[in-house]
C-alpha positions in Angstrom: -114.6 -6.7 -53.5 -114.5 -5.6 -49.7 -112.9 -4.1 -47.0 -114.4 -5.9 -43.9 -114.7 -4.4 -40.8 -116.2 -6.2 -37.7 -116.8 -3.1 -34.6 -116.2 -3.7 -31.7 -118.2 -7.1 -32.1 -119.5 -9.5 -29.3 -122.2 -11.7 -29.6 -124.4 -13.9 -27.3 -127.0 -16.3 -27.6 -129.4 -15.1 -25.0 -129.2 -11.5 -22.7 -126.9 -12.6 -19.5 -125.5 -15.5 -21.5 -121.4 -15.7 -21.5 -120.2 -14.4 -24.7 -119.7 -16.8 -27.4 -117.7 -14.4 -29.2 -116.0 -11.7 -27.0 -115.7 -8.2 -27.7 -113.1 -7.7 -30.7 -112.3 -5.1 -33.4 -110.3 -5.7 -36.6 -109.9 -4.8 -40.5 -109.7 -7.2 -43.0 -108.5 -5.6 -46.1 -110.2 -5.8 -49.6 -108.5 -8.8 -51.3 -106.7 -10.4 -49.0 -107.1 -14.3 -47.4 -107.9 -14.6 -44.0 -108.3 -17.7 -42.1 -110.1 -18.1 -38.7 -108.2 -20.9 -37.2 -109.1 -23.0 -34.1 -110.5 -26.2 -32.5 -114.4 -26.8 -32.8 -116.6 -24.3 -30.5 -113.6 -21.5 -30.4 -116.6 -19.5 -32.1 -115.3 -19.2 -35.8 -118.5 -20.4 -37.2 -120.1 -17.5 -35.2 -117.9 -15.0 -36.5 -118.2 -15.8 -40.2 -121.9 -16.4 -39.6 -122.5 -12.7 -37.9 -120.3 -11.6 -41.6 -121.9 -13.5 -43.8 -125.9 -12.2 -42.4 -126.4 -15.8 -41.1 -126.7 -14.2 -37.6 -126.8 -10.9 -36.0 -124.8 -9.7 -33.5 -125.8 -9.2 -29.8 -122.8 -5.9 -29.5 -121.3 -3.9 -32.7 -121.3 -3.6 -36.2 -120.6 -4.8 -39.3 -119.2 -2.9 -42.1 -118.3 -3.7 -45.8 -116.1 -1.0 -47.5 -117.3 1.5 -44.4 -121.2 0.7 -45.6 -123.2 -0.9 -42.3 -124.5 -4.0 -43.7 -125.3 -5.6 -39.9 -129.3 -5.3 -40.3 -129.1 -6.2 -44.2 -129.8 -10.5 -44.9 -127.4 -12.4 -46.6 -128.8 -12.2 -49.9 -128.0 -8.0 -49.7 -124.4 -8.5 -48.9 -123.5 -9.8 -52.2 -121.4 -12.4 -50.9 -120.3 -16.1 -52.0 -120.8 -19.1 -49.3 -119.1 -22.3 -50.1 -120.1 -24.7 -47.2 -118.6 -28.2 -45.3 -121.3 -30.4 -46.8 -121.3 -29.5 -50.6 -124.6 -27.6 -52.3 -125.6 -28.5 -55.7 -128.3 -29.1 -58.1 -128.9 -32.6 -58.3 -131.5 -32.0 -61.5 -128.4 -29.9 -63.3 -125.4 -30.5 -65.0 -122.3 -29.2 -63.4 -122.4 -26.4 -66.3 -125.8 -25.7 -65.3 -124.9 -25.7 -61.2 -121.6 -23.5 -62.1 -123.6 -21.0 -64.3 -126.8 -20.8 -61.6 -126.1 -17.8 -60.0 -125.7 -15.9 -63.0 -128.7 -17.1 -64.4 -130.6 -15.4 -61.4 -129.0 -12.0 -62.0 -130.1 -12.4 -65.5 -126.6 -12.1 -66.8 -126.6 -13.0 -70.7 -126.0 -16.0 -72.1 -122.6 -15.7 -73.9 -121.1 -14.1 -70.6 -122.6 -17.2 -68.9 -120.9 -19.3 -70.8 -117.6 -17.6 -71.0 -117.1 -17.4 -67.1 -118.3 -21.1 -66.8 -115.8 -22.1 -68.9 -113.2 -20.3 -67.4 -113.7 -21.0 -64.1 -114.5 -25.1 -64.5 -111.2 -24.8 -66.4 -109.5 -23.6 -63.5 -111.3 -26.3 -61.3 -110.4 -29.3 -63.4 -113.8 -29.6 -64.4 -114.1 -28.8 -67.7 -114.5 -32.7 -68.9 -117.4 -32.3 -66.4 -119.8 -29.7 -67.7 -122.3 -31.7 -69.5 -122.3 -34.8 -66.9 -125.7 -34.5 -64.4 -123.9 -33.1 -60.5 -125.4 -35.6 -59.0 -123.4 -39.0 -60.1 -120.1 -37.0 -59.0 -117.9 -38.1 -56.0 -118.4 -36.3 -53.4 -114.8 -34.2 -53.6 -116.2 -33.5 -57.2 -119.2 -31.9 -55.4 -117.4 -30.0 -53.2 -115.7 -28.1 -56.5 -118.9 -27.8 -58.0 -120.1 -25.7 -54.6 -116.6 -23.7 -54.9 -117.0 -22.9 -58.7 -120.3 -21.8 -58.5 -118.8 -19.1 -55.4 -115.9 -18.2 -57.9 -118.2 -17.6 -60.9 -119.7 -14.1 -60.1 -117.0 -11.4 -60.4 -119.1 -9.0 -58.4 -119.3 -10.5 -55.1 -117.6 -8.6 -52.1 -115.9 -11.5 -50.2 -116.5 -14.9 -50.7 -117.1 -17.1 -47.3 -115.5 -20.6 -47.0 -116.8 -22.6 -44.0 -114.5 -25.8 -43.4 -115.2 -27.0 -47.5 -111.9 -29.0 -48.0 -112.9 -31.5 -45.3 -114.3 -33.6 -47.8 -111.4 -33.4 -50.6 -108.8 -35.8 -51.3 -105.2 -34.7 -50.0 -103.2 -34.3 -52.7 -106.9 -32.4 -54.5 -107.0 -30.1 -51.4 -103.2 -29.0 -52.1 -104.0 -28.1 -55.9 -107.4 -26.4 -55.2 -105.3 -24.1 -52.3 -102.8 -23.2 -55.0 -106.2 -22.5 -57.0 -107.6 -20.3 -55.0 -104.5 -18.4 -53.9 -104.5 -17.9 -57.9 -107.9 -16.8 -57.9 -107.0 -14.3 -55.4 -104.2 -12.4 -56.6 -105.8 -12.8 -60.3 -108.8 -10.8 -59.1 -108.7 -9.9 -55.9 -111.6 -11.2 -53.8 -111.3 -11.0 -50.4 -111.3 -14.7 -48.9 -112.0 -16.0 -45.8 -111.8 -19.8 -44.6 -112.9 -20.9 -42.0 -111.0 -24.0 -40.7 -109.7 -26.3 -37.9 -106.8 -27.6 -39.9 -103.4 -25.2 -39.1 -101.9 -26.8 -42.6 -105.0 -25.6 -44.7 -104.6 -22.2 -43.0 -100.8 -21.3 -43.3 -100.7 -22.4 -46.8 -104.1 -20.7 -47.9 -104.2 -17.0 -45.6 -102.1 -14.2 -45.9 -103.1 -13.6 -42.8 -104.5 -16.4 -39.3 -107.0 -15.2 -37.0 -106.5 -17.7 -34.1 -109.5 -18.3 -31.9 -109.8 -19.8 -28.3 -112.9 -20.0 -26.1 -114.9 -17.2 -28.1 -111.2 -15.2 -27.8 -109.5 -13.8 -30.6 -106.1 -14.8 -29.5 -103.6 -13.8 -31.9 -104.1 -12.2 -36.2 -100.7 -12.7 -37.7 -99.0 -13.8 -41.3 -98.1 -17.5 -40.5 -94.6 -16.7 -39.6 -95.9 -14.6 -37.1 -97.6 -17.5 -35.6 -94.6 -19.4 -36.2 -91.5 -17.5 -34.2 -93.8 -15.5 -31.6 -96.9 -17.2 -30.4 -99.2 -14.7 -28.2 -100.3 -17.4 -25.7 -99.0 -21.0 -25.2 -102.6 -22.0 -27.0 -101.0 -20.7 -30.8 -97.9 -22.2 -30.0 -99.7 -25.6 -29.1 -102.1 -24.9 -32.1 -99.5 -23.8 -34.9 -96.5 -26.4 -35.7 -95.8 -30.1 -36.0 -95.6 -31.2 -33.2 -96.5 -28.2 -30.9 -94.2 -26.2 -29.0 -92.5 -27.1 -26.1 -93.2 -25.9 -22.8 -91.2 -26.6 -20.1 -92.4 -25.2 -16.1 -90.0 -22.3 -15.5 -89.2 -20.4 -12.2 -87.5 -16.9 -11.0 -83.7 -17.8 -9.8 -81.3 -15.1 -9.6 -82.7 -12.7 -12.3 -83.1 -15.5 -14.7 -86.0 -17.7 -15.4 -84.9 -21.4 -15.4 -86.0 -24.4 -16.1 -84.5 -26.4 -13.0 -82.5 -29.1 -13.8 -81.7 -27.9 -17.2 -79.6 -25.5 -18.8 -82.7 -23.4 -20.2 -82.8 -20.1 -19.5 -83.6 -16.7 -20.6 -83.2 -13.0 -17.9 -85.7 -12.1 -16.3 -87.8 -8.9 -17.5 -87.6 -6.1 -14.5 -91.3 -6.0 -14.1 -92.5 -10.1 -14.3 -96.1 -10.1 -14.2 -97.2 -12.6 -11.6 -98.2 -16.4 -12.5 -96.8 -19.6 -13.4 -94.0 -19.4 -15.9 -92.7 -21.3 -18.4 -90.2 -21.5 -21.2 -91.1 -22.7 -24.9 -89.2 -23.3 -28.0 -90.3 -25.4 -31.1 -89.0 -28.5 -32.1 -87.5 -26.8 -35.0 -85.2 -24.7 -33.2 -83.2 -27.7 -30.8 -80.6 -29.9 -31.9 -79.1 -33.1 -31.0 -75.4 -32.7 -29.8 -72.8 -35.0 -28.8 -72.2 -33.6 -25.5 -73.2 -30.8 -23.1 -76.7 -28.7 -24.2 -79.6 -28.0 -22.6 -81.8 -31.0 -21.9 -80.6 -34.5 -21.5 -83.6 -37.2 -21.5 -83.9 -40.8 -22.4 -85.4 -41.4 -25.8 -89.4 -42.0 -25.5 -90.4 -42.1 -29.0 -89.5 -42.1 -33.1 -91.6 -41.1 -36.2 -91.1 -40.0 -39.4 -92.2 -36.8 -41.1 -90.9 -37.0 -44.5 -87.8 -36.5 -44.7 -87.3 -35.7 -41.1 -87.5 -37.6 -37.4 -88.7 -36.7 -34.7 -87.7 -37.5 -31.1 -89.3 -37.3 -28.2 -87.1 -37.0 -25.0 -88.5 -37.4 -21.7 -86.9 -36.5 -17.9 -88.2 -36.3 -14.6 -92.0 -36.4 -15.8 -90.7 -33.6 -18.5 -90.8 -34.3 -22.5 -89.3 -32.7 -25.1 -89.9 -33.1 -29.1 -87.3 -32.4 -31.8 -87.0 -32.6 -35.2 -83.8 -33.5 -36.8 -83.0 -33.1 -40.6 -82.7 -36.7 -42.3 -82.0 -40.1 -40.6 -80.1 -41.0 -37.8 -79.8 -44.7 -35.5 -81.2 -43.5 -32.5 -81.9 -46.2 -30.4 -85.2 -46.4 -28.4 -84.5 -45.8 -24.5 -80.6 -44.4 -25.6 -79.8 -40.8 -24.3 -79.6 -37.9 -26.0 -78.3 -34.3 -25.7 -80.1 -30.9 -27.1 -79.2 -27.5 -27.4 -81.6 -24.5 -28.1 -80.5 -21.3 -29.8 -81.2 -19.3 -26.7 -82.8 -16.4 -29.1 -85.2 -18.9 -29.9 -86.7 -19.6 -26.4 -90.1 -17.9 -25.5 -91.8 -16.9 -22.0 -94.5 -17.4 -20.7 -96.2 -15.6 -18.0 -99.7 -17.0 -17.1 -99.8 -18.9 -20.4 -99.5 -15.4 -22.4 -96.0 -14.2 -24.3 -94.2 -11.9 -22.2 -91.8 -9.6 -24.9 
């Protein structure tokens, strides 16, 4: 496995073009999961194409366990790629597909074998290993790509590029619990790449959120969760997105006017338009007084949990509340916010 470092790395397309990914310089550790997290074009493809030899960077350097691999090809990294669209063998079995790369590397039979075994076992697919890959449902595929990442136990990282998009829900739950096994078990360094903020706070130890060829924020999910960097990870991470409510300086506080929201003021404010966020999470309805008073826009149900959405003077608000209630549509309500749980916002970054 692999310690990965990526240099102070930038990459673009052509000399003089804007940078599609913007200078950065980070550690991943060997064996942790990673996720690079954001909506399409952020340039998380980029990044994991510039690791995995796909692509070479226009700026810095690439380095596995401290060794520069950023002129070597992706077949000298000694890495696994598990794509969106699944790769398989159509002539093959899944057995056959699964044990593949260890045919190449002329690893013997019985060990062949052994690890096949093993790993469709952890996949579900051991019924599956003498049926030919290609009359397999296209979720069944996608496994067959994954298992045939997993079976090497040499490989320094293994690369995952958006492959759950394809799986059944309830399949793409059990196959993250899978590989989270797989990862503390033997301790590959994984990294996903993905647009889906569920897949990413249940799969990665750690989130690298992207935004406009930006790293944004790296953080545990929690991180992500109670102090977003910029008002992009706290609209990105959660359901529904954070609040954010237009704020102004009054008296040493900033206010949101109309409201009883309000934080003090840092001493030195950086200039730009503020604003105040807080999640959903963190409000609650109350019978009188609070924060925010708004006419009721909207119900829906997330499990065992409703949300509301309260709107006032062009302003909404979201919050979930624990079980069921009768709200009535176009009724009033009344929040309150834990005031240590309200965030600003200076020019769209987190101001400490």
């Amino acid at each position: 496995m692999a310690e990965i470092t990526l240099d102070h790395l930038a990459h673009a397309y052509a000399p003089g073009a804007p940078h599609a990914l913007k200078p950065l310089h980070m550690t991943w550790r060997d064996g942790g999961t990673y996720a690079l997290l954001g909506p399409s074009g952020c340039g998380k493809s980029t990044m994991l194409n510039i690791i995995s030899g796909l692509l070479r960077p226009s700026e810095g350097r690439v380095l596995f366990d401290g060794r520069d691999v950023t002129a070597l090809d992706t077949g000298r990294r000694n890495i696994a790629q598990v794509f969106q669209v699944p790769v398989i063998y159509r002539s093959m079995t899944v057995g056959e597909n699964l044990g593949f790369p260890l045919v190449c590397r002329r690893v013997p039979a019985a060990k062949i074998r052994a690890r096949v075994e093993a790993v469709a076992e952890r996949l579900g697919l051991a019924p599956q290993l003498k049926r030919p890959a290609n009359a397999l449902t296209a979720d069944m595929k996608q496994l067959v790509s994954l298992g045939r990442g997993l079976v090497r136990e040499d490989v320094a990282a293994i690369l995952l590029d958006e492959p759950l998009t394809v799986i059944d829900p309830q399949l793409k739950f059990d196959l993250r619990r899978i590989l989270k096994e797989i990862n503390e078990e033997f301790r590959v360094t994984m990294v996903l790449v993905t647009h889906d903020q569920t897949e990413a706070m249940t799969f990665a130890q750690e989130i690298v959120v992207m935004d406009h060829g930006e790293v944004v924020q790296v953080g545990s999910p929690s991180d992500l969760f109670e102090r977003p960097a910029t008002e992009h990870v706290g609209w990105f991470i959660g359901s529904p997105a954070m609040n954010f409510l237009p704020a102004r300086l009054e008296a040493g506080q900033v206010v949101v006017p109309g409201t009883g929201l309000a934080v003090p003021a840092p001493r030195s404010l950086s200039e730009g338009p503020l604003t105040l966020g807080f999640r959903p999470e963190h409000a609650s309805v109350v019978p009188n007084g609070g924060a925010f008073e708004g006419r009721l826009e909207r119900i829906w149900y997330e499990g065992a949990d409703e949300v509301i959405a309260l709107g006032r003077d062009g302003l909404q608000v979201k919050v979930r509340v624990a079980g069921r209630h009768r709200f009535e549509p176009g009724s009033v309500a009344r929040i309150a916010v834990d005031p240590a749980r309200l965030r600003l916002f200076a020019d769209r970054r987190l101001v400490a």
